[in-house]
DSSP file (Angstrom, degrees, kcal/mol; ACC not computed):
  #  RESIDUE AA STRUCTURE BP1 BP2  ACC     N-H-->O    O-->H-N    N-H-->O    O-->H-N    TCO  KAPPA ALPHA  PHI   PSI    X-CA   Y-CA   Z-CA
    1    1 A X              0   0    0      0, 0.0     0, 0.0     0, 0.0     0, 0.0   0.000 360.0 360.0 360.0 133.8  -30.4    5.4   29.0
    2    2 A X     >  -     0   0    0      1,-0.1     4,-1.3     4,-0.0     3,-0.4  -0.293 360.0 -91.8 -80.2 179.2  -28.7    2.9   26.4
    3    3 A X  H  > S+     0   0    0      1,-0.3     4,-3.2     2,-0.2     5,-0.1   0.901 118.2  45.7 -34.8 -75.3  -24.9    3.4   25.0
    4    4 A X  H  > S+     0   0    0      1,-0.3     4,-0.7     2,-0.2    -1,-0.3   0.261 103.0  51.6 -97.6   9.1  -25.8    5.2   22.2
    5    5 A X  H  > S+     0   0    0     -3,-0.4     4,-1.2     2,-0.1    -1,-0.3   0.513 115.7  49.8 -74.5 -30.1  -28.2    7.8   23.1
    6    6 A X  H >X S+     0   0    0     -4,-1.3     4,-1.2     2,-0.2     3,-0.7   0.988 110.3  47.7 -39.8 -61.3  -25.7    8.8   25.7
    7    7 A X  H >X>S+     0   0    0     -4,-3.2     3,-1.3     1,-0.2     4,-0.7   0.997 114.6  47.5 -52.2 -64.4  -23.0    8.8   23.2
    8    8 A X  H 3<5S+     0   0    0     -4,-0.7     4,-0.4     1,-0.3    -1,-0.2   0.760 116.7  46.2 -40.1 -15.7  -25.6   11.0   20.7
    9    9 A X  H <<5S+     0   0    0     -4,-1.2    -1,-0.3    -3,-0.7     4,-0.2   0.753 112.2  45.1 -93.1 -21.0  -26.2   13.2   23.6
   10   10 A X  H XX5S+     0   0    0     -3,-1.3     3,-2.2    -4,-1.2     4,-2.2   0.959 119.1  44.5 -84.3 -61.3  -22.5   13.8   25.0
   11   11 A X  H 3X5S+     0   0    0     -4,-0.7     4,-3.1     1,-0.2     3,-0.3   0.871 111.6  52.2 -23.1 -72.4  -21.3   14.4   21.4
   12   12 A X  H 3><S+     0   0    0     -5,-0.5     4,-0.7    -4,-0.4    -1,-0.2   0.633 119.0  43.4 -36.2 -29.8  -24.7   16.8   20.7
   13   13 A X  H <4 S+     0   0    0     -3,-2.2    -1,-0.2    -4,-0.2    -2,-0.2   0.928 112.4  45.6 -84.3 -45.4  -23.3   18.6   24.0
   14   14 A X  H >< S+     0   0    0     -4,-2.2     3,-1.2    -3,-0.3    -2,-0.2   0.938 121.8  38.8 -78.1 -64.2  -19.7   18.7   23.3
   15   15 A X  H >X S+     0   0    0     -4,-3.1     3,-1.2    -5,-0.4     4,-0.7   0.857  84.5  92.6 -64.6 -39.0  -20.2   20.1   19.4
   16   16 A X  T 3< S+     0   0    0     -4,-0.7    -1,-0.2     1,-0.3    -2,-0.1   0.477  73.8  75.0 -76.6  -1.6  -23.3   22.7   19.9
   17   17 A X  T <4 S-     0   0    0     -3,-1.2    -1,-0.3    -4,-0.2    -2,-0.1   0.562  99.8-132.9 -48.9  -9.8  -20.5   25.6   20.4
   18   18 A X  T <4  +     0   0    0     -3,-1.2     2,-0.3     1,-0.2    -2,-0.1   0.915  60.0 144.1  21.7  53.8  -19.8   25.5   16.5
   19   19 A X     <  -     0   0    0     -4,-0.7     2,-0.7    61,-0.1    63,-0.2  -0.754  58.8-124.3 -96.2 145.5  -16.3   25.5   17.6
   20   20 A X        +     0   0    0     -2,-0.3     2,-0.4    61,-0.1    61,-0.2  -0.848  45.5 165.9 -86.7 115.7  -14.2   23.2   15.2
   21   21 A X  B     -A   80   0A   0     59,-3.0    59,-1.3    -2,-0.7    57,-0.0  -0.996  29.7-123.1-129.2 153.2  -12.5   20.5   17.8
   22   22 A X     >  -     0   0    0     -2,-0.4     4,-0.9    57,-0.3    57,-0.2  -0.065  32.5 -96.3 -61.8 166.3  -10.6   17.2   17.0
   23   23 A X  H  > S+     0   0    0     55,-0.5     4,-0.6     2,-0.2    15,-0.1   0.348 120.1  56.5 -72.0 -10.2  -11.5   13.8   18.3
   24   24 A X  H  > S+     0   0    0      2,-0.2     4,-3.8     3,-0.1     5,-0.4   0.807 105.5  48.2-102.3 -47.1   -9.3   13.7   20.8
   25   25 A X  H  >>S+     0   0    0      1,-0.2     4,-1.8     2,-0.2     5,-0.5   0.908 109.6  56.3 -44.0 -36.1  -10.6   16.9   22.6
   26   26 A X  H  X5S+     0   0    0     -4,-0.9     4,-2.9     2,-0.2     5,-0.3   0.962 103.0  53.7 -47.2 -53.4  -13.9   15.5   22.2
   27   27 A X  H  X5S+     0   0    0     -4,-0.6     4,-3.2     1,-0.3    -2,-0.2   0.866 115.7  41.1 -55.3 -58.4  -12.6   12.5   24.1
   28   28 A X  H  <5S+     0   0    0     -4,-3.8    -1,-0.3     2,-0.2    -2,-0.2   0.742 114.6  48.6 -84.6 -10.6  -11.5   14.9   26.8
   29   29 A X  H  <5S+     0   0    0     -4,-1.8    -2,-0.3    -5,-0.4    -1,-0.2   0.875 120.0  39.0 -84.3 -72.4  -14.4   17.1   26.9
   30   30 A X  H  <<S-     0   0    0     -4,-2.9    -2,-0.2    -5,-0.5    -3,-0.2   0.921  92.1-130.5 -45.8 -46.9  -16.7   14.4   27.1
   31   31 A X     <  +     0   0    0     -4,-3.2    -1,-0.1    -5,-0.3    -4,-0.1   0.181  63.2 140.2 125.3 -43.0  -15.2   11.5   29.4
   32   32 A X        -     0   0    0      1,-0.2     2,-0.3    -6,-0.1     3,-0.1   0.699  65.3 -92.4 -23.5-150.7  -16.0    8.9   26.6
   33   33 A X     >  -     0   0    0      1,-0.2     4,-1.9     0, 0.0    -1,-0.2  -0.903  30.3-130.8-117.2 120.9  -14.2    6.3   25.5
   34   34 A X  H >> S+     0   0    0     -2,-0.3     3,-5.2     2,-0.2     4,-1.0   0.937 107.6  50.9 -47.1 -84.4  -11.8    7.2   22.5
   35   35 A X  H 3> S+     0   0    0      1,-0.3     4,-1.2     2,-0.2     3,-0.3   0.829 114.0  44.8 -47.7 -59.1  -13.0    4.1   20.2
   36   36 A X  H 34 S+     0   0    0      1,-0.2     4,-0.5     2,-0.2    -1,-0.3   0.835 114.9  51.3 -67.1 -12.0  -17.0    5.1   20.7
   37   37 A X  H << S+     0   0    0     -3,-5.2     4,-1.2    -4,-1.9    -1,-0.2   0.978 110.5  41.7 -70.2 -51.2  -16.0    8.7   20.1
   38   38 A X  H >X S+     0   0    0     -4,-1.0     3,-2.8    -3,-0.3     4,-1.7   0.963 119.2  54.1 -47.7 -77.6  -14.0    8.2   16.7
   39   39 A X  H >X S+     0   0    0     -4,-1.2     3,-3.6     1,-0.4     2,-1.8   0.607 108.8  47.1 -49.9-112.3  -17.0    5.7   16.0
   40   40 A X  H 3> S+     0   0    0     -4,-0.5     4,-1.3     1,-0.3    -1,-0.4   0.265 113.3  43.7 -10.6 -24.3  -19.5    8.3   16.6
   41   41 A X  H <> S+     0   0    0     -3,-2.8     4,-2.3    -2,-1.8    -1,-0.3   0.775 105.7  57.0 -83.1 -36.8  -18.1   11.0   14.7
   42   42 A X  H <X S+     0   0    0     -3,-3.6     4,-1.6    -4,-1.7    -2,-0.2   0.786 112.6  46.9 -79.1 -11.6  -17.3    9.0   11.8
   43   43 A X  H  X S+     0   0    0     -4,-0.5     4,-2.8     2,-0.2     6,-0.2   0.926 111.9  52.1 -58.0 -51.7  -21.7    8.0   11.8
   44   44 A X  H  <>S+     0   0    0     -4,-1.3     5,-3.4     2,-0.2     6,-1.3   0.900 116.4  36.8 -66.5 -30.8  -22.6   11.7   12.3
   45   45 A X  H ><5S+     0   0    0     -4,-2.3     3,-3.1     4,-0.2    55,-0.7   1.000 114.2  53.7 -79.3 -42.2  -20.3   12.8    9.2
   46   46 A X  H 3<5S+     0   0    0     -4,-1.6    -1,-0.2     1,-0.3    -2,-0.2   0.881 116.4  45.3 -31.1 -54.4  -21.3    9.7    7.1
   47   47 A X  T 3<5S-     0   0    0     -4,-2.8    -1,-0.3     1,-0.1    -2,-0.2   0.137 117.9-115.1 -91.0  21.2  -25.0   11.0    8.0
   48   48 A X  T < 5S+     0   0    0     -3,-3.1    -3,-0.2     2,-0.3    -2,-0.2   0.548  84.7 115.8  56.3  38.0  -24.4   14.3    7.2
   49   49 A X  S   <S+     0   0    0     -5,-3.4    34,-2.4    -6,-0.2     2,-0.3   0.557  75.9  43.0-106.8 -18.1  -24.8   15.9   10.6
   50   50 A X  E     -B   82   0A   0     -6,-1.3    50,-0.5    32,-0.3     2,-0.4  -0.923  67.3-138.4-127.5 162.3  -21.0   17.0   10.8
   51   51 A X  E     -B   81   0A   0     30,-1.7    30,-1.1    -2,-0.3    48,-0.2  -0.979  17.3-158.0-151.6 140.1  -18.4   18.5    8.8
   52   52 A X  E     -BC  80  98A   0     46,-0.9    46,-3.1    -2,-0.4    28,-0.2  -0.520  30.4 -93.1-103.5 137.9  -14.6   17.6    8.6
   53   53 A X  E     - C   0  97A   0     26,-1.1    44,-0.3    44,-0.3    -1,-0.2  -0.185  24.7-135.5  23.5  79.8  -12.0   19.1    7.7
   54   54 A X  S    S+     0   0    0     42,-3.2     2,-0.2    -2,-0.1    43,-0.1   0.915  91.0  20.4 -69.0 -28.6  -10.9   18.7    4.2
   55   55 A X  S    S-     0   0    0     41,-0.5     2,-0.3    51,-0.0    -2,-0.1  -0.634  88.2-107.8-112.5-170.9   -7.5   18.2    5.1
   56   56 A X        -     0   0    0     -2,-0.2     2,-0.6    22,-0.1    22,-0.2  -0.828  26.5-113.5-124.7 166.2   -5.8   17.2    8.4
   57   57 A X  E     -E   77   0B   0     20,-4.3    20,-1.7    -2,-0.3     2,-0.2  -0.676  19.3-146.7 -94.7 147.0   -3.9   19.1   10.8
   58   58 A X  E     -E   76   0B   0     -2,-0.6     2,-0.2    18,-0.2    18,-0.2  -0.667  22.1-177.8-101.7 151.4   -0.2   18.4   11.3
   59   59 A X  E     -E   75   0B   0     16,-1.6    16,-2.2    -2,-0.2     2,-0.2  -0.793  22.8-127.4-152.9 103.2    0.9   19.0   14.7
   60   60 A X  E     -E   74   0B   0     14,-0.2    14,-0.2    -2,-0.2     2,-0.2  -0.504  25.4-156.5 -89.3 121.5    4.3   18.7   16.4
   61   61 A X  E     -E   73   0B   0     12,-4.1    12,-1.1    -2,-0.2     2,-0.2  -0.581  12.3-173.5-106.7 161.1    4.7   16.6   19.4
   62   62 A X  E     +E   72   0B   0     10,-0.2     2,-0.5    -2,-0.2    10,-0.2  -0.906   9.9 169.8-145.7 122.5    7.4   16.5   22.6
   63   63 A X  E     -E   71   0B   0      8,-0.5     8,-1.4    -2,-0.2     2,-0.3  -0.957  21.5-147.5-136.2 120.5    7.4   14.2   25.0
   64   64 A X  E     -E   70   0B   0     -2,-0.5     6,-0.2     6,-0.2     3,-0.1  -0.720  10.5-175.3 -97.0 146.0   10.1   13.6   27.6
   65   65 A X    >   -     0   0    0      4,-1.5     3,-0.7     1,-0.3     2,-0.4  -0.231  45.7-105.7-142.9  42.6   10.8   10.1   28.9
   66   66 A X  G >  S-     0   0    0      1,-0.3     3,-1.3     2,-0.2    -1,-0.3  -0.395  90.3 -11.5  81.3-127.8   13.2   10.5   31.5
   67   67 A X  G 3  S+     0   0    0     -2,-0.4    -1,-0.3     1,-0.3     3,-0.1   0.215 122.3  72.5-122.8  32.0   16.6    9.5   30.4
   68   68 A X  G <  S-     0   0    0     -3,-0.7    -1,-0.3     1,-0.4    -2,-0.2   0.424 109.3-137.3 -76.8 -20.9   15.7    7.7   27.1
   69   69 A X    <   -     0   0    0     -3,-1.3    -4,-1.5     2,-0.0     2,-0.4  -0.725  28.6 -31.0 107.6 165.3   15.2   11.6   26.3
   70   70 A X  E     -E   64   0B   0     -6,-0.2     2,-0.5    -2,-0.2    -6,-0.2  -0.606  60.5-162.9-111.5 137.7   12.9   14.0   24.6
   71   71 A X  E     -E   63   0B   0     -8,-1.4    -8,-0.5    -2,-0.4     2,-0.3  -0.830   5.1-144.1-124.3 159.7   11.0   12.5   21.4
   72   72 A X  E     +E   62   0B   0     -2,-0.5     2,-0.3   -10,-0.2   -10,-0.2  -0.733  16.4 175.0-113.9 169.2    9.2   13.9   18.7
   73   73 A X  E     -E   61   0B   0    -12,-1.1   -12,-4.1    -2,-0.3     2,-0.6  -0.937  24.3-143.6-156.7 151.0    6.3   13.0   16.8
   74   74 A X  E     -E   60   0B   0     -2,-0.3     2,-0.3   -14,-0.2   -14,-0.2  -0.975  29.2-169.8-110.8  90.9    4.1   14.6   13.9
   75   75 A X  E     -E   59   0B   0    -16,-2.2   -16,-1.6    -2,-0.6     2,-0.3  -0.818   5.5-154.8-115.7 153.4    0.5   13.6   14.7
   76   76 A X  E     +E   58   0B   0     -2,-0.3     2,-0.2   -18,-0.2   -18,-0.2  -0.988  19.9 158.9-128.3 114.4   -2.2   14.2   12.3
   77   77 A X  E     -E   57   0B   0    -20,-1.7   -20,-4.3    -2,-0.3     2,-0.2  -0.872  34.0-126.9-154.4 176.7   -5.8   14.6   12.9
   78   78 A X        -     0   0    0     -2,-0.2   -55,-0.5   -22,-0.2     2,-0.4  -0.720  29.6-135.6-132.4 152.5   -9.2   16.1   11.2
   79   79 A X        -     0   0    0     -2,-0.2   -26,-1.1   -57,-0.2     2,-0.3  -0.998  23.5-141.3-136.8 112.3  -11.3   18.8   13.4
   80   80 A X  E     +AB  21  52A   0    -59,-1.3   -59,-3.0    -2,-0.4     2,-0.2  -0.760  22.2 169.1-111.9 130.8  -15.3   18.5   13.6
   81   81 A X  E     - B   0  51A   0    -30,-1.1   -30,-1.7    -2,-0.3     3,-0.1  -0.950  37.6 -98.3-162.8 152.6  -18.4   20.5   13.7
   82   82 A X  E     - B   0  50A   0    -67,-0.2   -32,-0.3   -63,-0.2     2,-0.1  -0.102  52.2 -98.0 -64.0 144.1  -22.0   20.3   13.4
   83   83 A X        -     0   0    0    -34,-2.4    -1,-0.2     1,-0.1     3,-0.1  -0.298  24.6-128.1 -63.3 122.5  -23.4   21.1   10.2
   84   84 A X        -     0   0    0     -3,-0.1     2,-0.3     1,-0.1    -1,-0.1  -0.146  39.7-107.5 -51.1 170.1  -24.9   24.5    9.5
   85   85 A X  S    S+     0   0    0      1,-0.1     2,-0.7     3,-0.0     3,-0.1  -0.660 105.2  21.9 -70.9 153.7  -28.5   23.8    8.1
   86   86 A X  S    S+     0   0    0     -2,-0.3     2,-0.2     1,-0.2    -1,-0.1   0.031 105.5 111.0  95.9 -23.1  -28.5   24.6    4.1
   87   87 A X        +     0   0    0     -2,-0.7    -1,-0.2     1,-0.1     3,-0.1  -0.556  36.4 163.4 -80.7 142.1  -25.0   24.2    4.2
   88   88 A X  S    S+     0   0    0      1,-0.3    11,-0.8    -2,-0.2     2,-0.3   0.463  80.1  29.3-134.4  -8.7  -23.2   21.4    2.6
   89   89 A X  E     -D   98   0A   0      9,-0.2     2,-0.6   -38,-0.1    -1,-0.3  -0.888  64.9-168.5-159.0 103.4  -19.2   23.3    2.7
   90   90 A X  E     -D   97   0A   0      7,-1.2     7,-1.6    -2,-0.3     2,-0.5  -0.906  14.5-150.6 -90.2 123.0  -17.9   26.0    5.5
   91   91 A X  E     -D   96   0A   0     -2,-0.6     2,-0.3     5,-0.3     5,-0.2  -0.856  21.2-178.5 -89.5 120.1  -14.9   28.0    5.2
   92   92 A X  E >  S-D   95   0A   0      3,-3.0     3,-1.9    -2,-0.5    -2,-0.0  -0.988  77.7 -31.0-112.4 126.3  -13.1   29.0    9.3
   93   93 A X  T 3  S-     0   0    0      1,-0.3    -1,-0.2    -2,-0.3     3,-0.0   0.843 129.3 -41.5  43.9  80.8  -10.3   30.9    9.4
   94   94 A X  T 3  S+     0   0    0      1,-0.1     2,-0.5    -3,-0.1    -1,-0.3   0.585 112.3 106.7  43.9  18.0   -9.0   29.4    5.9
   95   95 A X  E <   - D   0  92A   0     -3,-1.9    -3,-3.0   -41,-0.0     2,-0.2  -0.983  62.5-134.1-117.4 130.8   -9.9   25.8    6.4
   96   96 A X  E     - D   0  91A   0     -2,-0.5   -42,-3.2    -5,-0.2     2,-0.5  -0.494   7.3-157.5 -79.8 145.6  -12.7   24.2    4.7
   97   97 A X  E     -CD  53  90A   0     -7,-1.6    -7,-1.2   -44,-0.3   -44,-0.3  -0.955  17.3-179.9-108.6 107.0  -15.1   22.1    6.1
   98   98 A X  E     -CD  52  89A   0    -46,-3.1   -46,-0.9    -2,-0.5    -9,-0.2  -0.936  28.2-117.1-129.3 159.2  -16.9   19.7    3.5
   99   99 A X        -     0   0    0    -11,-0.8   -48,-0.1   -48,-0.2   -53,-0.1  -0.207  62.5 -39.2-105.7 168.1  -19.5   17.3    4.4
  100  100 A X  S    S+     0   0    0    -55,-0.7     2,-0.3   -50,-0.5    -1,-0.2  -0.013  71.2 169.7 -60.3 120.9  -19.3   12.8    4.0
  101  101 A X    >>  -     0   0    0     -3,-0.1     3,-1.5     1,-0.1     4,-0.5  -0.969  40.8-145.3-114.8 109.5  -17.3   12.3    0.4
  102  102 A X  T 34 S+     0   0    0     -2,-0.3     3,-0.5     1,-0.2    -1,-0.1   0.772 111.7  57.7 -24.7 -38.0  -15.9    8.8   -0.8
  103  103 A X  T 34 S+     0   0    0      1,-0.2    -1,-0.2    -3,-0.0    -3,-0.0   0.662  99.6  57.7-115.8 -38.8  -13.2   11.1   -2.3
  104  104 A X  T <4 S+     0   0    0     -3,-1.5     2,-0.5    -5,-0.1    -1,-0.2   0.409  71.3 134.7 -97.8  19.4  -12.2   12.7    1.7
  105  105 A X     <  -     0   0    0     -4,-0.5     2,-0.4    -3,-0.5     3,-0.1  -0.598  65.9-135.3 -55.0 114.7  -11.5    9.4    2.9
  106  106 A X        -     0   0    0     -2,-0.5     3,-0.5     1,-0.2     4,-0.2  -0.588  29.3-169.6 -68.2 118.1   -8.3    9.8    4.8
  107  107 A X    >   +     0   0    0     -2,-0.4     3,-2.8     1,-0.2     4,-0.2   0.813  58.5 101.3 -96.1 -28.2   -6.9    6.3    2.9
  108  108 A X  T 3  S+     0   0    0      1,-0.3     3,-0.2     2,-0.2    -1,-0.2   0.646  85.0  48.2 -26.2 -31.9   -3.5    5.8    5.2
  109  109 A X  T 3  S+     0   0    0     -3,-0.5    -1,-0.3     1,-0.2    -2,-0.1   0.599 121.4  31.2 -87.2  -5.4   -5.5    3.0    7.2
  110  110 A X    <   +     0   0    0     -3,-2.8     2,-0.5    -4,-0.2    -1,-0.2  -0.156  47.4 163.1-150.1  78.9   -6.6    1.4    4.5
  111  111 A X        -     0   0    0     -4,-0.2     2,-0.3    -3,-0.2    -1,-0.1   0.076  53.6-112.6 -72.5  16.3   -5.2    1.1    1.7
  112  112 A X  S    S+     0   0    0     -2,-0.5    -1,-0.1    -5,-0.1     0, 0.0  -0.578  86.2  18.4  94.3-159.3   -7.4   -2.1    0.2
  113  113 A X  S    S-     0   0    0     -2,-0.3     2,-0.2     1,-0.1     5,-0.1  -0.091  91.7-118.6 -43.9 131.2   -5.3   -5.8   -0.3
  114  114 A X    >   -     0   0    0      1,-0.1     3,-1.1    -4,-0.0     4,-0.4  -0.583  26.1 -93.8 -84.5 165.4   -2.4   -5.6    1.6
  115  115 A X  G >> S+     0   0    0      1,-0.3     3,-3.6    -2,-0.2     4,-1.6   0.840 122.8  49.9 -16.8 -76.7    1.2   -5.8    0.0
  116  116 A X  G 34 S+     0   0    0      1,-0.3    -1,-0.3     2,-0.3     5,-0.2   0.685 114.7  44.8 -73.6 -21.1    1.7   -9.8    0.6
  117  117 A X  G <4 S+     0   0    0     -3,-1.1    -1,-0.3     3,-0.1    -2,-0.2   0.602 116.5  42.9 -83.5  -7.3   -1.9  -10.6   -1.1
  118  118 A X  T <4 S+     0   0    0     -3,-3.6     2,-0.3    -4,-0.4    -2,-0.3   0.658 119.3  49.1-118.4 -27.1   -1.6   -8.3   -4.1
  119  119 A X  S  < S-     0   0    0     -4,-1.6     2,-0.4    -5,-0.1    -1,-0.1  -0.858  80.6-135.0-129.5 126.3    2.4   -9.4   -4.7
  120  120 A X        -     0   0    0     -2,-0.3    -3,-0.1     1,-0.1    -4,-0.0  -0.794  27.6-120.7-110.6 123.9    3.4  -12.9   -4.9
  121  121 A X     >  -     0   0    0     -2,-0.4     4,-2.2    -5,-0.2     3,-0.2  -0.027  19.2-101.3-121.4-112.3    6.3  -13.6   -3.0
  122  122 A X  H  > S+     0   0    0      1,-0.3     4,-1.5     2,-0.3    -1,-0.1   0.784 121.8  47.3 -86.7 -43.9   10.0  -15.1   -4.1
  123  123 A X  H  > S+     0   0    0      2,-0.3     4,-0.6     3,-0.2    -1,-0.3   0.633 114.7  45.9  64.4 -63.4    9.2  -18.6   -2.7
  124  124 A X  H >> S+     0   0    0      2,-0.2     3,-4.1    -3,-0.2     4,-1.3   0.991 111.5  50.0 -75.0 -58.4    5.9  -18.6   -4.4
  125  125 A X  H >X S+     0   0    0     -4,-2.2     3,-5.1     1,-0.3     4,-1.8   0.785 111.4  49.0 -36.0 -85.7    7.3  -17.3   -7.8
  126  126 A X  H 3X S+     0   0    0     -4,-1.5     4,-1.0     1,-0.4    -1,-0.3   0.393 109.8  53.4 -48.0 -18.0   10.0  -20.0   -7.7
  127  127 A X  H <X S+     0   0    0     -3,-4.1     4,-1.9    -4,-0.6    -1,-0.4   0.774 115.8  45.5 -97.9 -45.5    6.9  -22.8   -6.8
  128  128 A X  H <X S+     0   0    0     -3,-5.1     4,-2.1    -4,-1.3     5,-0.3   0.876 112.4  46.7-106.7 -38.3    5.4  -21.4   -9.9
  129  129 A X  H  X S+     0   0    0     -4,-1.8     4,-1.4    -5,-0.3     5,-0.4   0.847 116.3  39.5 -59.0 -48.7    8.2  -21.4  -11.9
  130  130 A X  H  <>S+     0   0    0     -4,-1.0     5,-0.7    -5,-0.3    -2,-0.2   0.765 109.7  62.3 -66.3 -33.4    9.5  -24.9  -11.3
  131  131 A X  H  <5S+     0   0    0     -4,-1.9     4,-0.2     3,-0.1    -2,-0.2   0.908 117.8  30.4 -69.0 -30.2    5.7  -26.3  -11.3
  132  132 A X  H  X5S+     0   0    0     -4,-2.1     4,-0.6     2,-0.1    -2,-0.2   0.932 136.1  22.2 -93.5 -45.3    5.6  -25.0  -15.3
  133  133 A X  H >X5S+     0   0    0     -4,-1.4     4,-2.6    -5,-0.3     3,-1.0   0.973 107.1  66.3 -67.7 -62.9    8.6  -25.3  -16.3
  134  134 A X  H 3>5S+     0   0    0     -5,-0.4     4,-3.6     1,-0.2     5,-0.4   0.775 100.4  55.8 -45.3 -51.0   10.8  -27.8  -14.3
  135  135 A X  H 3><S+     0   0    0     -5,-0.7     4,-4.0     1,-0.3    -1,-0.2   0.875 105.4  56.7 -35.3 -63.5    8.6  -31.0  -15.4
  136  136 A X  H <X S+     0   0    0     -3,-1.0     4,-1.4    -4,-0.6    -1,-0.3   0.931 112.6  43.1 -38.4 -52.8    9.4  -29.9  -19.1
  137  137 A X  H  X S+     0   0    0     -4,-2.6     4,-1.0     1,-0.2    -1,-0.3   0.796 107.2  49.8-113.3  21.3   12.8  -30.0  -18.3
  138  138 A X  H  X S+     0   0    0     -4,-3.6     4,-0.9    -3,-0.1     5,-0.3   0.871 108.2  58.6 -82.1 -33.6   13.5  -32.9  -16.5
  139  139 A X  H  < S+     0   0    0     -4,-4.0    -2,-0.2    -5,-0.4    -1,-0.1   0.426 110.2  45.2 -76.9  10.4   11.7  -34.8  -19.0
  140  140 A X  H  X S+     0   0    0     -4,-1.4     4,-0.7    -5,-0.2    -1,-0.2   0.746 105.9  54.1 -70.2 -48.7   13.9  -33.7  -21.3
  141  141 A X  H  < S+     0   0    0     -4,-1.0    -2,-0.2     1,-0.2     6,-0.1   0.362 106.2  53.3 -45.2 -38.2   16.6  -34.1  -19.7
  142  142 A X  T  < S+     0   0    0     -4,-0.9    -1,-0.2     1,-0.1    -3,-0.2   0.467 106.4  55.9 -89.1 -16.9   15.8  -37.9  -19.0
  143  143 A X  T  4 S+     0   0    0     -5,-0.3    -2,-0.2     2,-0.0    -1,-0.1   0.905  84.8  90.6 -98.0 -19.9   15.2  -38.6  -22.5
  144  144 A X     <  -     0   0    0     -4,-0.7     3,-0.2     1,-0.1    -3,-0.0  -0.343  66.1-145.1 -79.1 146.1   18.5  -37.4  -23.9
  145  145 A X  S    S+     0   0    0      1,-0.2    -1,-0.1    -2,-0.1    -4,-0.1   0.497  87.2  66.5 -72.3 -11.6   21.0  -39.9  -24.1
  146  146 A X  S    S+     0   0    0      1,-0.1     2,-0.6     2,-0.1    -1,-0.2   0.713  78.0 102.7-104.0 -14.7   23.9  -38.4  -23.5
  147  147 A X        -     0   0    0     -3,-0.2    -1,-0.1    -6,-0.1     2,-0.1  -0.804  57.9-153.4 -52.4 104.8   23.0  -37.7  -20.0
  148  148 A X        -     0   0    0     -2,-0.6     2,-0.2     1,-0.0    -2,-0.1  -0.374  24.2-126.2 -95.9 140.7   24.5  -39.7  -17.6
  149  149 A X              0   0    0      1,-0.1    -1,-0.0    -2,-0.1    -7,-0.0  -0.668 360.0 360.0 -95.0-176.3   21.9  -39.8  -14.2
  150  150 A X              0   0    0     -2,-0.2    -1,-0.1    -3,-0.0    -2,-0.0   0.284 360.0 360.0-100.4 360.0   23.7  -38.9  -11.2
């Protein structure tokens, strides 16, 4: 049996409760591999066989690490289940469930051009600035007479 009829059957197993569960429960219900699970969930909603979350859930973490101490963390994740037939939007215990939208792309991992390709920085400005200007005014500068050169 290849990769991905496995995956499509362990998923297909894992979901057919219409329970809403996260990607990381998936993970652990299933055996998988994290990255082919995430992958595999984000195909079935793209192809309109599941439906996410419209928002994500915040979740407060504690982790003790010995005698650095206890740390905390706020993890954030979206909760999946297979799509009723006829249905395109569920509401479960006051969270909606809407099916694949450009517009419920979670954008935090990609926000397009990063920082240093959309912003030029100080170093370049200053290259750009001496390449239009400076020429102008050294040859100004040379031409006046009253300027002694160094």
């Amino acid at each position: 049996m290849s990769k991905r009829i496995h995956l499509n059957a362990m998923l297909l197993n894992v979901l057919s409760d219409n329970k809403p569960l996260s990607a990381k429960e998936v993970v652990k219900v299933s055996g998988l591999d994290k990255k082919r699970v995430w992958d595999g969930l984000y195909y079935w909603w793209k192809k309109g066989l599941l439906l996410r979350a419209e928002k994500p859930t915040f979740e407060n973490q504690e982790n003790f690490k010995g005698r650095r101490g206890l740390t905390r963390n706020t993890r954030s994740y979206y909760l999946y289940m297979l799509k009723p037939e006829g249905e395109d939007s569920v509401l479960i215990s006051g969270q909606k469930f809407v099916s694949f939208k450009k517009k419920c792309l979670d954008l935090r991992g990609s926000r397009g051009a990063s920082k240093g390709t959309v912003q030029i920085s100080k170093g370049g400005l200053l290259l750009i600035f001496w390449g239009r200007i400076g020429s102008v005014l050294f040859t100004r500068l040379a031409s006046c007479s009253e300027v002694e050169p160094f």
